[in-house]
N, C-alpha and C positions, 0 to 999 in steps of 0.2 A: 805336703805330699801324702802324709799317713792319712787326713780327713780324704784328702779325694780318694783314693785304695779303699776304703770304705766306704765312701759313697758307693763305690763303682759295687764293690762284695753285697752290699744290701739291695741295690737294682736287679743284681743277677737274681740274686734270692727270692727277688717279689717276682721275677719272672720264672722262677721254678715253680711256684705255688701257681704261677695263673696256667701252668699248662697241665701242671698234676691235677686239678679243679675242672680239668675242660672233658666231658663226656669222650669217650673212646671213638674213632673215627675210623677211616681209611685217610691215610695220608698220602696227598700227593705233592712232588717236591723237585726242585730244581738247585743243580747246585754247579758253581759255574767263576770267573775271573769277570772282575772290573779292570777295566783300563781309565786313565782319567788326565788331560790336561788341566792343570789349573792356571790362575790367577788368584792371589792375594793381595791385599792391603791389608794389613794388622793394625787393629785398635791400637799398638803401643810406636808404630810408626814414627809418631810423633817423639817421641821419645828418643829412636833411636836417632833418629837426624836430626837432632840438636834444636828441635823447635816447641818445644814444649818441657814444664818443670825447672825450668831457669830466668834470669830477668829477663831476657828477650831473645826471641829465634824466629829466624824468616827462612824459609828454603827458596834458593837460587834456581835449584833443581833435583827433581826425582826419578827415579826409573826404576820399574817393575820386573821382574822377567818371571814368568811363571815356572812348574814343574810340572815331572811326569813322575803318576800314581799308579798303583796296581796292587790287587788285594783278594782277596776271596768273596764270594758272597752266596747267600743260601735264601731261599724261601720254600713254606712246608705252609699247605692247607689245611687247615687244622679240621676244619669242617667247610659248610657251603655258604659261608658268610667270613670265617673267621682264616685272615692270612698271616702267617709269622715269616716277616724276614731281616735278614742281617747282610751286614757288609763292613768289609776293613779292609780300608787303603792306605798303605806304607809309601813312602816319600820315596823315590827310588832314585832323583836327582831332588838337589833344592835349590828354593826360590830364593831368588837374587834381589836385594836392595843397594842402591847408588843414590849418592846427595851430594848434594854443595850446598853449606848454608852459612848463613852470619849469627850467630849469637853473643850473647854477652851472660857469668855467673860469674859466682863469689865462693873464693875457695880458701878455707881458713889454712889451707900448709903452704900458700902461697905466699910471698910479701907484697904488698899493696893491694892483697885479697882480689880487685877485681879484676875481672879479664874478658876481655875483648876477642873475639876470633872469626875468623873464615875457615870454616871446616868442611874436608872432603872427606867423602867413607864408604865402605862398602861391607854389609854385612850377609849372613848367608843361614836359613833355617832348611831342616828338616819336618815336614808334616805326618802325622799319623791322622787317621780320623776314623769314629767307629759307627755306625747305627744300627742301629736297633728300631724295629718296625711293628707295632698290630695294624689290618689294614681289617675293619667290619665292613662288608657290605651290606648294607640298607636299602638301597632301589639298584634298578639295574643298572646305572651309569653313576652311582655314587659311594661314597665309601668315607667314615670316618677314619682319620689317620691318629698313631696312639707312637709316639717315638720318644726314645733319648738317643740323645745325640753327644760324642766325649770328642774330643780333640788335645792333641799334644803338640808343641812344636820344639824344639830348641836350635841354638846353634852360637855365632862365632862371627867377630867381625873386627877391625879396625878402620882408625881415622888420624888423620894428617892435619893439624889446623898452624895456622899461622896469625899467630898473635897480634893485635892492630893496639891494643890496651891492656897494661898491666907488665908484670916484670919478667914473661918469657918471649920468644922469638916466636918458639913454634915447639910443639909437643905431638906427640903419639898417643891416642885411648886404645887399648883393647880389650874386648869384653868377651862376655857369653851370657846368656841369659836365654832362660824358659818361658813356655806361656801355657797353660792348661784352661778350660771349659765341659763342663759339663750339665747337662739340666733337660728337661722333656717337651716336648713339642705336641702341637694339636693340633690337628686342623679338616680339611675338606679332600676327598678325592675322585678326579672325572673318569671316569674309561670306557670306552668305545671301540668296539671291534669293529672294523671297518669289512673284512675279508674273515674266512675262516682263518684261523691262526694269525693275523696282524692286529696289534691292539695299543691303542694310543693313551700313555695314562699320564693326568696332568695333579699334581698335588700345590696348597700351598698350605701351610701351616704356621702358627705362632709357636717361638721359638725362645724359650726364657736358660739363660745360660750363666753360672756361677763359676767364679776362674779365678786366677791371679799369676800376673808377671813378677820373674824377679829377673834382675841384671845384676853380674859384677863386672864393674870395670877397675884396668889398672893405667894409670897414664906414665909415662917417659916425657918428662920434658927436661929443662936447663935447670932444673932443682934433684934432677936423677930419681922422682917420686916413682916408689911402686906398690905403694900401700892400695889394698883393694877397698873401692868405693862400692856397698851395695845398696841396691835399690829393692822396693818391690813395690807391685799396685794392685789391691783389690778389686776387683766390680763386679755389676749386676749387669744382665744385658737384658733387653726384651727383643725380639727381631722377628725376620720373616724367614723364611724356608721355603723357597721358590723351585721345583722339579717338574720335569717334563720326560718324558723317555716313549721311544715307540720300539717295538719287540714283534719278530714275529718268529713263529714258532714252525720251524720246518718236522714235520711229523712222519715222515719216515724214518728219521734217524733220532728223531727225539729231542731235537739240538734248538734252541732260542736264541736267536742272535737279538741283539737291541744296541739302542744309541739314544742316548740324551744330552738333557744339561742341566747344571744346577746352577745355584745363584742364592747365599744367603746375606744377610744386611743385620747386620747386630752394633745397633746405638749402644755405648757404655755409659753407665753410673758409678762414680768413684765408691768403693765401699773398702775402707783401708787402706794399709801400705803406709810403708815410709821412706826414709834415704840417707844417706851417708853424713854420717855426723862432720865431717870435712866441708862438705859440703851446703853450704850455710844459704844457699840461696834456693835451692831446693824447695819446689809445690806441692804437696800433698794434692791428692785429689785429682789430679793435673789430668786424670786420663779421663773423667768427666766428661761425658759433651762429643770424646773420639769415636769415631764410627769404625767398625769392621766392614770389609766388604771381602766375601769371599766366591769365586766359581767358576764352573768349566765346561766344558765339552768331555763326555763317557761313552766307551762303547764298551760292548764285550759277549760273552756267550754263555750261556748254561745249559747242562746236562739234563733233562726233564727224567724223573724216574716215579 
């Protein structure tokens, strides 16, 4: 937690110098609320419904339910090429995971170590998400995109399983566990004024993202265990950053209404992590190979000044 805090303090940093560096202008600026439903799938998914980092796991079944976001956002023309904008959306309900699955691990405070189960669960996160934006225009309908992008999640969850193998009936897991990313983005951007004041702008970008989950859980079963089992996983992501938003700008009152959607897709590279010395059957690396899929439907308004 201390290296990302710092990560985060020396980005801001480099972005103090690149505006104190930038020739004096007239600024013009918009500052205004996002709204946002989302959709997630989290890279450690697997993780949390019992199908991965153990001797075997299959899901029966999964279910999604998304959240609603809302946050601040700002953008300021720096000059007549150069746009700086930002945005932070706080989790304002959270997104819901449900499973049923079969797995089987090996658990050294157990007797007969292995075990067998059919697990149901239900866990529940909180999202934060932040960006950060340079937007250079180059031609009239184009624009290099210049981004980092941080994310936090956490939350809370338990499971029911019912034992098929090994020497309990049926046990309780309850956990909590965190997820964090952060890292910079490149890429391309289209826009197109169609009317005065309606302007349709599409970005995609490559999206490389540095994070790490951790979990503790504690389980109740027929041995009354409550000792905490913790986890965590490092990785590397490389992905895309997929936006679209169309705005138009009512100029009497100054007011920009817009609506879009986003859509990002982040492959995982295991880079660390470990797991619960109890737990002896445990995969390193396990989140290798899992994909993030994250996105939504945005609307919202800003103040033109």
């Amino acid at each position: 937690m201390k290296k990302m805090v710092l990560i985060i303090i020396a980005s801001l940093f480099a972005m103090g110098i690149a505006f104190k560096t930038t020739p004096a202008h007239a600024v013009e600026g918009k500052v205004g609320l996002t709204m946002m439903y989302d959709w997630w799938k989290p890279g450690f998914l697997a993780f949390e419904n019992a199908t991965a980092a153990n001797l075997y796991g299959d899901a029966f079944s999964d279910d999604l339910e998304g959240s609603f976001m809302m946050g601040p956002t700002l953008s300021l023309g720096i000059n007549s090429q150069w746009t700086f904008g930002t945005t932070l959306l706080f989790g304002l309900s959270k997104n819901e995971f449900t499973h049923t699955s079969y797995a089987a691990d090996l658990n050294i405070l157990r007797a007969g170590l292995l075990g067998a189960y059919v697990e149901s669960g239900k866990a529940e996160a909180r999202r934060y998400d932040w960006d950060v934006n340079f937007d250079y225009a180059f031609h009239k309908y184009l624009s290099l995109l210049i981004g980092v992008r941080f994310n936090y999640a956490d939350g809370e969850g338990e499971a029911f399983r019912l034992g098929l193998v090994g020497p309990f009936f049926d046990f309780m897991d309850q956990k909590e566990f965190s997820a964090w990313y952060l890292g910079p983005s490149l890429g391309l951007g289209f826009h197109y004024e169609f009317i005065k004041g309606l302007v349709l702008n599409v970005g995609v970008s490559a999206l490389i993202q540095f994070g790490q989950y951790d979990s503790e859980r504690r389980f109740l079963d027929t041995w009354l265990l409550l000792i905490p089992y913790d986890y965590s996983a490092g990785y590397f992501c490389i992905g895309l950053d997929n936006n679209l938003r169309l705005g138009y700008l009512i100029a009497p009152i100054s007011l920009e209404v817009f609506i879009g959607g986003r859509y990002i897709v982040l492959p995982h590279i295991a880079a660390g992590g470990d797991g619960s010395a109890w737990d002896i059957s445990h995969k390193k690396g396990w989140i290798g190979g899992e994909v993030e899929h994250w996105g939504g439907l945005y609307f919202g308004a800003a103040y033109k000044f």
